[in-house]
C-alpha positions as a Markdown table, in Angstrom:
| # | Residue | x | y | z |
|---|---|---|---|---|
| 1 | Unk | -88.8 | -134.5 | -17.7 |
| 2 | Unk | -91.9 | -136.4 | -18.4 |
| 3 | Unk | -94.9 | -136.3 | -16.3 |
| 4 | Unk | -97.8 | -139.6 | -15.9 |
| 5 | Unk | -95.6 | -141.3 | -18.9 |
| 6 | Unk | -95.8 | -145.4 | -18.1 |
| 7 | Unk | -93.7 | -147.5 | -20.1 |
| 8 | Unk | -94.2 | -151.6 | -20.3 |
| 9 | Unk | -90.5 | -153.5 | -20.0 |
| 10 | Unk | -91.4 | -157.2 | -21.4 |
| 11 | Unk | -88.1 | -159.7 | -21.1 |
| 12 | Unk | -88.0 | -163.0 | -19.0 |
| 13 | Unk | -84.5 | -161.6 | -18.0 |
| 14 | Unk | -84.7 | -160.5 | -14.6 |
| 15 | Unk | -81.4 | -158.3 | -14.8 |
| 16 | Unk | -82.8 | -156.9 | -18.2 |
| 17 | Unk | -85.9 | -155.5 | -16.5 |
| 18 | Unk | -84.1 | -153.9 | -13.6 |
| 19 | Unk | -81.6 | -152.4 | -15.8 |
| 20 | Unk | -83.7 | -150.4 | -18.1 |
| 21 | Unk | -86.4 | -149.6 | -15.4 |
| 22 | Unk | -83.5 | -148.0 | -13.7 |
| 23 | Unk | -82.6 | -145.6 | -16.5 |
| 24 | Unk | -85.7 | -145.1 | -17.3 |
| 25 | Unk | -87.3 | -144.3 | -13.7 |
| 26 | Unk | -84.2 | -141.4 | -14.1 |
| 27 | Unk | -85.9 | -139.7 | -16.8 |
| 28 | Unk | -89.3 | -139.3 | -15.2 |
| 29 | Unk | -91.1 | -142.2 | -17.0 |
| 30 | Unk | -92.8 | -144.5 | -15.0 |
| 31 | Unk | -92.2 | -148.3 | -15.5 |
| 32 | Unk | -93.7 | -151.4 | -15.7 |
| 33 | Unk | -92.4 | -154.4 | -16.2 |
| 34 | Unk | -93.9 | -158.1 | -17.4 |
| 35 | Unk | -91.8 | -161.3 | -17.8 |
| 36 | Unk | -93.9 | -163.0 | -20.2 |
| 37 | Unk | -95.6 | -161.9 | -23.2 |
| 38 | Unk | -99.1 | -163.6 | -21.8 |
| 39 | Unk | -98.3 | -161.4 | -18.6 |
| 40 | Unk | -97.8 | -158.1 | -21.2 |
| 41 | Unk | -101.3 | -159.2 | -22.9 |
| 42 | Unk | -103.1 | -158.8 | -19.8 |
| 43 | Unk | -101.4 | -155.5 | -18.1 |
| 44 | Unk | -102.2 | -153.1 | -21.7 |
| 45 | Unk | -105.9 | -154.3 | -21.4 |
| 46 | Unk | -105.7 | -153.1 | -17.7 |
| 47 | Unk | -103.7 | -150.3 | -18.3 |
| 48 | Unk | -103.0 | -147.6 | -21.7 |
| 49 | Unk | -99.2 | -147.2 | -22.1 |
| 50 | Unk | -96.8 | -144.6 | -23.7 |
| 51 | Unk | -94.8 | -146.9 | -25.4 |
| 52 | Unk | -93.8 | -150.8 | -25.1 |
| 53 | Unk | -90.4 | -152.2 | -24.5 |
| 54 | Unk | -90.6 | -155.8 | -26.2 |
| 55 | Unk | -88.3 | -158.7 | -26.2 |
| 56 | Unk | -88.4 | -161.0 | -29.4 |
| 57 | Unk | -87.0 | -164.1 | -27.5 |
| 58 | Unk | -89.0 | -165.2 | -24.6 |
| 59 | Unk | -90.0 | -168.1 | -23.6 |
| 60 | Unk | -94.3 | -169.5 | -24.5 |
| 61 | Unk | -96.1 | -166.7 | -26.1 |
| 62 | Unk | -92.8 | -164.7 | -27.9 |
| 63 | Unk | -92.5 | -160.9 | -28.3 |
| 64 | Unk | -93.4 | -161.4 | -32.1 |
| 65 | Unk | -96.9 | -162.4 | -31.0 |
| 66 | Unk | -97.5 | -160.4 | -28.6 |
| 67 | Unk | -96.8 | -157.2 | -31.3 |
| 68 | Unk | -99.2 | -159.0 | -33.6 |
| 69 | Unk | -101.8 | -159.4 | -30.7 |
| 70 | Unk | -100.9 | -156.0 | -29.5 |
| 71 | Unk | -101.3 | -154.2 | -33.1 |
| 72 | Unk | -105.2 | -155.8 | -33.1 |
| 73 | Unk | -106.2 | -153.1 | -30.5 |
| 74 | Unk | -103.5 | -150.7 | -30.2 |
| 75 | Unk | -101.3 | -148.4 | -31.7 |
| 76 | Unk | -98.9 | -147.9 | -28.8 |
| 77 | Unk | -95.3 | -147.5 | -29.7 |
| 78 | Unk | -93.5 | -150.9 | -29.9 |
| 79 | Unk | -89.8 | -151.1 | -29.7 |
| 80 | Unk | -88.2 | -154.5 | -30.3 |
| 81 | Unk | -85.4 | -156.1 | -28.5 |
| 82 | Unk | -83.5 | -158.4 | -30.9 |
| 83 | Unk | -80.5 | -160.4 | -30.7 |
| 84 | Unk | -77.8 | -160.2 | -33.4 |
| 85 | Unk | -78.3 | -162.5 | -36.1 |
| 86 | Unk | -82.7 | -162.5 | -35.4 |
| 87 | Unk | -82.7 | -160.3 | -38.7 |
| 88 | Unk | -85.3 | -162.1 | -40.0 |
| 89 | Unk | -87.3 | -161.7 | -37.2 |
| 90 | Unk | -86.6 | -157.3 | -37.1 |
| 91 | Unk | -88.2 | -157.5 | -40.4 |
| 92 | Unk | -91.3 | -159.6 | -39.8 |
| 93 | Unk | -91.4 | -157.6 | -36.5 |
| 94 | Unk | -92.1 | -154.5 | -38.8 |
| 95 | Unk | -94.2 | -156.7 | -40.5 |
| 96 | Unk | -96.9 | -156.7 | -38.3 |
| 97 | Unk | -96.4 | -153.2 | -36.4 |
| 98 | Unk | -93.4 | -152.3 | -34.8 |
| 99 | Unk | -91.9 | -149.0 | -34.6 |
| 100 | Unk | -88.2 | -149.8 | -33.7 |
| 101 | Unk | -85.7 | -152.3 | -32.8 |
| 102 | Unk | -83.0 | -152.3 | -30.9 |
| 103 | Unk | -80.1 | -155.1 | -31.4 |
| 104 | Unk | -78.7 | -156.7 | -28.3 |
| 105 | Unk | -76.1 | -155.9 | -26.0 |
| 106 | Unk | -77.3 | -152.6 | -26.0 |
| 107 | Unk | -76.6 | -149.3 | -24.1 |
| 108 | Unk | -79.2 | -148.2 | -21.7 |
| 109 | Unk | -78.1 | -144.8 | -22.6 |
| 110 | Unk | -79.3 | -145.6 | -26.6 |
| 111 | Unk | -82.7 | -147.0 | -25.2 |
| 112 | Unk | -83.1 | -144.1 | -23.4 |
| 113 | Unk | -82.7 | -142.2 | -26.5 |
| 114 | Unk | -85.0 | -144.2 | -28.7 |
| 115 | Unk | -87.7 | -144.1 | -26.2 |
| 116 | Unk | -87.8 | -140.3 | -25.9 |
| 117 | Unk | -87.3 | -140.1 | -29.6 |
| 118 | Unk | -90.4 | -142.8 | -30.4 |
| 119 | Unk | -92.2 | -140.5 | -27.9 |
| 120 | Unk | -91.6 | -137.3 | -28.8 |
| 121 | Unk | -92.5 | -137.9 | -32.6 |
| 122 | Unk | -95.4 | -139.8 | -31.7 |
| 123 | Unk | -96.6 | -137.6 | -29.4 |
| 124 | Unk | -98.6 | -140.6 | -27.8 |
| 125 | Unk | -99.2 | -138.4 | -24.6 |
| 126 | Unk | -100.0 | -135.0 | -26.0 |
| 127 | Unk | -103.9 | -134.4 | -25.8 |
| 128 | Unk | -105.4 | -133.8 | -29.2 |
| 129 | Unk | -106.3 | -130.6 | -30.7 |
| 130 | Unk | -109.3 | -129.3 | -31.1 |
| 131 | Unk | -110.2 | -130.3 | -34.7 |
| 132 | Unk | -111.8 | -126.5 | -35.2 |
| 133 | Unk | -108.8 | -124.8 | -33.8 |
| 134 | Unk | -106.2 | -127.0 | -35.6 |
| 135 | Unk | -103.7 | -125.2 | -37.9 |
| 136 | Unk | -101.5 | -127.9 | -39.1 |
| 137 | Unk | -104.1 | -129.3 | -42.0 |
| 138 | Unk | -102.7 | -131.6 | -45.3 |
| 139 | Unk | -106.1 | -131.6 | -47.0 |
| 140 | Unk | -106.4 | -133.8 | -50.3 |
| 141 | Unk | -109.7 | -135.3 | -52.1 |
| 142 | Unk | -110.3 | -138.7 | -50.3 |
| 143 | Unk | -107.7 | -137.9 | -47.3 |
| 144 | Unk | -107.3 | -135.4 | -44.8 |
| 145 | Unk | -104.1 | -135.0 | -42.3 |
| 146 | Unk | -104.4 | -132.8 | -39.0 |
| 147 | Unk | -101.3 | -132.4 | -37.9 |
| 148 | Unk | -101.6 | -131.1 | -34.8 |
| 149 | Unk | -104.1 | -133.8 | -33.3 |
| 150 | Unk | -101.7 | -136.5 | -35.4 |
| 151 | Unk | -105.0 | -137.5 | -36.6 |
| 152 | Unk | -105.7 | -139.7 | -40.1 |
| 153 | Unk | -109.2 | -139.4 | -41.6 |
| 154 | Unk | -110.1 | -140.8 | -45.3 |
| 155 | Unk | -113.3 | -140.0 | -46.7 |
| 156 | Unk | -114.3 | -138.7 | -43.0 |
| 157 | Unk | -113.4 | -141.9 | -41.5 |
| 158 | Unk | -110.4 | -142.3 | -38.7 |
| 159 | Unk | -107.9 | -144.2 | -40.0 |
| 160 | Unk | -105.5 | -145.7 | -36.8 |
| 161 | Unk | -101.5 | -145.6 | -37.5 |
| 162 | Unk | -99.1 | -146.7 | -35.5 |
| 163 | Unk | -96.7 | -143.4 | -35.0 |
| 164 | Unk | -94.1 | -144.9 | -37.6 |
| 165 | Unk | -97.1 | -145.1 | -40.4 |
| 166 | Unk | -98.0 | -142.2 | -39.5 |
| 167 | Unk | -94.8 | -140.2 | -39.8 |
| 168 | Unk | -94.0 | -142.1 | -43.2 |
| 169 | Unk | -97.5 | -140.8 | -44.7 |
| 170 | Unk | -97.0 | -137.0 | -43.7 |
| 171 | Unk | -93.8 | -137.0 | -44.9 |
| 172 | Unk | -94.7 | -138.4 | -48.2 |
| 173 | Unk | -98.0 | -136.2 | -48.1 |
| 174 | Unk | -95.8 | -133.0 | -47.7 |
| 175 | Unk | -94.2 | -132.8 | -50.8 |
| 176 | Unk | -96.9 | -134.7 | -53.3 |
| 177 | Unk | -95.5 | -135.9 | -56.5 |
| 178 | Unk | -91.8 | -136.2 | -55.3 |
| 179 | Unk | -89.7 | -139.6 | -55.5 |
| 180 | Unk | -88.2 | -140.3 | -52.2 |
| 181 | Unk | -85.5 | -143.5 | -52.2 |
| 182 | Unk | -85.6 | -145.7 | -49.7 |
| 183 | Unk | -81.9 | -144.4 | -48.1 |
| 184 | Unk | -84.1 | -141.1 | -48.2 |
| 185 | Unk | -87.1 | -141.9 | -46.6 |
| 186 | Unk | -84.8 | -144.1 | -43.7 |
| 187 | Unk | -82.6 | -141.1 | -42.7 |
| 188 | Unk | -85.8 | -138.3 | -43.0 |
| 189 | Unk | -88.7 | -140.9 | -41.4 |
| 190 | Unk | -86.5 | -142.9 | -38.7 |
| 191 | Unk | -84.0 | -140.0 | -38.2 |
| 192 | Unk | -81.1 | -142.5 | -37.7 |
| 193 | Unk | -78.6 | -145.2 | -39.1 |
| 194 | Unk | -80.7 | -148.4 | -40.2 |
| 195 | Unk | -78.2 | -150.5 | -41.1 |
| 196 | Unk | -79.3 | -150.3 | -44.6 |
| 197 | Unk | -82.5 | -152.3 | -44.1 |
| 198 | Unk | -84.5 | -151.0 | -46.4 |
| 199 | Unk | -87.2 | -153.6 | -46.3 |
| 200 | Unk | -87.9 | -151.7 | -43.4 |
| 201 | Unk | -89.9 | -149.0 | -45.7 |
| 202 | Unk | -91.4 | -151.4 | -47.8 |
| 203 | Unk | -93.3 | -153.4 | -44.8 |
| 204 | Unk | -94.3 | -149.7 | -43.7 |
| 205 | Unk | -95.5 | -148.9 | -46.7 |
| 206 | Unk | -97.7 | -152.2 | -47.2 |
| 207 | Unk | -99.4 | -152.0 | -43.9 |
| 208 | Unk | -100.4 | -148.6 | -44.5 |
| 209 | Unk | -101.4 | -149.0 | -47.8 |
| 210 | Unk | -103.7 | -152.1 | -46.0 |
| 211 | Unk | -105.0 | -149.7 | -43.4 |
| 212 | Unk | -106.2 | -147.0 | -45.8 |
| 213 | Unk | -107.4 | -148.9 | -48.7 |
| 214 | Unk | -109.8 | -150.5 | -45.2 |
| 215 | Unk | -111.4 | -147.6 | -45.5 |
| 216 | Unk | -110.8 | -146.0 | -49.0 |
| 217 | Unk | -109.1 | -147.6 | -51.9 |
| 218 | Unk | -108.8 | -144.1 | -53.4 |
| 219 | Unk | -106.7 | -142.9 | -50.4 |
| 220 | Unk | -104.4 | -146.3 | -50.7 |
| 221 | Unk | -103.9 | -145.4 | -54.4 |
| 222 | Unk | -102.5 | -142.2 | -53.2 |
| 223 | Unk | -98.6 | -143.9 | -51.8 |
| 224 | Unk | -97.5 | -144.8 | -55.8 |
| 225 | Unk | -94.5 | -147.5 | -55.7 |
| 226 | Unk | -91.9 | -145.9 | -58.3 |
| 227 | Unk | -90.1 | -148.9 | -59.7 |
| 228 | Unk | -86.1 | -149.1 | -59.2 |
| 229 | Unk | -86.6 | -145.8 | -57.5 |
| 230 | Unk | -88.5 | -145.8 | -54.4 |
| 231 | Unk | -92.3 | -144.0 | -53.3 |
| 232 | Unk | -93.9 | -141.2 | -54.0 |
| 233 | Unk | -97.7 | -139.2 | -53.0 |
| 234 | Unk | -99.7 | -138.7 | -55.7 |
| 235 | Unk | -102.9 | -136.7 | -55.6 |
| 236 | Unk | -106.0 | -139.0 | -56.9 |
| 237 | Unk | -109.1 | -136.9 | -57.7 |
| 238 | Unk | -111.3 | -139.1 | -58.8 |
């Protein structure tokens, strides 16, 4: 299916590894795996990958760390691995720049899924577009979105998003002035059950409000927080 896709499998399980490198490997990708976060640290500064398989619980340096780390250089898809009852942990997970979680036992078939999914929306691996030849332009004063490149600028300056930010901007900057809920934004951003965690959106929204007021604080004003409702994008001229 896929062609020079690498993937990075971090778990201290042994058996964990194996089993998802083999699925995986069946779909084209190819896999690497690390059994420590400090060993995960050092492969992405040797090597750029696709998209990161993560394991909360490990022993040392945990999986939480390593995202944090991870989200100080890069904006590689991150997908958590959680045990039940680490709730607390999912959400300060997307607290610091995860894309996805998913709960423990799982099926390899599901994380098969949600990689191709986290992929395919990102579009981590698809060359950028030529900015002159691009179609797929959301232009607003302060903020511009090219679509087709998946490329954030605010007052000309590149704003880096990690795919999830991303996606939660250009849906919000699609329809400007309408009040999405949070149920809304969970099935039409993440495309799937959530469990009803809908502090999911709100850490997504923070941290890209962070990112874009970095650069401009008119840009950051744009993501309006509706109270009892949900979020909405709101054009700021000035």
């Amino acid at each position: 299916m896929s062609d020079n896709i690498s993937i990075l499998v971090v778990d201290d399980e042994d058996r964990i590894r194996r089993l998802l490198k083999m699925y995986l490997e069946r779909e084209g990708y190819e896999i690497d795996e690390a059994e420590n976060g400090e060993q995960a640290l050092a492969m992405t500064l040797e090597k750029e990958y696709h998209c990161i398989l993560l394991d909360i619980m490990m022993p040392e340096k945990d999986g939480l760390q390593v995202c944090e780390e991870l989200r100080e250089r890069s904006t590689t898809p991150i997908i958590l691995l959680t045990a039940k009852g680490e709730e607390a942990n999912r959400v300060h997970g997307f607290e610091i720049g995860a894309d996805d979680y998913i709960v423990k036992p799982f099926s390899p078939r599901e994380v098969v899924l949600r990689v191709k999914a986290i992929l395919r929306r990102s579009q981590a691996f698809a060359p950028a577009a030529n900015a002159s030849t691009s179609k797929d332009l959301v232009v607003f004063p302060h903020l511009m979105i090219d679509h087709d490149a998946h490329r954030v600028t605010a007052e000309g300056e590149e704003v880096n998003l990690t795919p999830k930010e991303y996606e939660l901007l250009y849906f919000l900057a699609k329809s400007p002035d309408k009040v999405f809920d949070r149920e809304q934004l969970l099935k039409e951003v993440w495309h799937y059950d959530f469990f009803g965690d809908l502090r999911t959106v709100d850490t997504h929204v923070k941290r890209l409000r962070e990112k874009l007021n970095r650069v401009s604080e008119n840009a950051a004003k744009m993501i309006v927080t509706v109270w009892g409702v949900g979020y909405k994008f709101e054009v700021v001229n000035e």
